[in-house]
Each structure stands twice: as C-alpha cells, then as structure tokens.
N, C-alpha and C positions, 0 to 999 in steps of 0.2 A: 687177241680177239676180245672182243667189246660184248659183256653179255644185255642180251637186250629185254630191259626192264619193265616194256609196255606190257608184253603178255603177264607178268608176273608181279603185283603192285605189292610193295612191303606192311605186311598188316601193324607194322610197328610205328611207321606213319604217320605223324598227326593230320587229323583231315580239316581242311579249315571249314567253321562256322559257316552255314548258308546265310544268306541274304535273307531277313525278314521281310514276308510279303504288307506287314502290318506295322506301321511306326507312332512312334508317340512323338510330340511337336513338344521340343523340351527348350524352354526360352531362360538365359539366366535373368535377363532385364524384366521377365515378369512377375519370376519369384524375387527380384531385387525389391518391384515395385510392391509387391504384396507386404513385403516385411516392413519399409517405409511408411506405406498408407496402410494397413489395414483395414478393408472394409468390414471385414469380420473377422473376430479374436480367434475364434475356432479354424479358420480356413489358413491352413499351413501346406503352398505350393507343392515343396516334393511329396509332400503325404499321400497329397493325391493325386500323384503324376504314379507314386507306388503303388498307388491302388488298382488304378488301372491296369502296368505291367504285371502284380501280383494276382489278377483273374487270368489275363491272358498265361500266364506262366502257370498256373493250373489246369489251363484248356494243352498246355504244349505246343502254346504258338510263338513261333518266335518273332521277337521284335527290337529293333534298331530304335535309338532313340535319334530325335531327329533335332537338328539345327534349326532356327528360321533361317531362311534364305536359300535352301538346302533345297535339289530335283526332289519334288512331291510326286511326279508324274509316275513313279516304279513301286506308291504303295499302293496298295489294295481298300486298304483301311489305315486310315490315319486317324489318330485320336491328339484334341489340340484343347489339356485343360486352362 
C-alpha cells in the first residue's frame, strides 16, 4: 500500500522561493561600460543596482534580478538603473 502524501505535506520540506512580482534589469554590458567610460567617478553600477534591492528587501519584497532580453511582461514593477 502506497501512503498518500497529498493530504499530509512533510513540514521538513524545503519550499521553493516564489517568484518576484518586482525585478531589477541587471545588465553586465552596462556596468562593463560604466567602469570603462566613467561619466562620473562616484557612480559605481552594482552599488546602485544594491541600493535599490536593499530598500525593497527592507519593505519584504521579493525580487528577481532580471537579464536584458528576459519576459518583462510578469513584473509588476521593474526597476532599470
């Protein structure tokens, strides 16, 4: 006999991560191009791609970081520094 698992979910279980309704537009080729050209000394790409994810991550929102080229069409809020 086969015991049947559905009614009864193992709380030991790891549950996988939901889907972020909210994504950051994360470009290697733009932080490539920031550290090349500098238009400004102070302005360092991931800093402020952290910035961003570090307010959302104190509100408890979760967020997917995003490729270009990547379905935009499933965030709610996309942030593209």
């Amino acid at each position: 006999m086969i015991p049947c698992s559905i009614a009864t979910e193992d709380p030991t279980r790891p549950v996988p991560a939901p889907l972020g309704v909210t994504g950051i537009l994360f470009s290697y080729e733009n932080e490539w191009a920031i550290r090349l050209q500098p238009q400004n000394p102070g302005l360092k790409y991931d800093e402020v791609v952290f910035k961003y994810y570090k307010e959302f991550y104190k509100h408890n929102i979760t967020v997917d970081f995003v490729a270009s080229g990547a379905d935009l069409g499933k965030y709610r809020i996309l942030v593209a520094p």
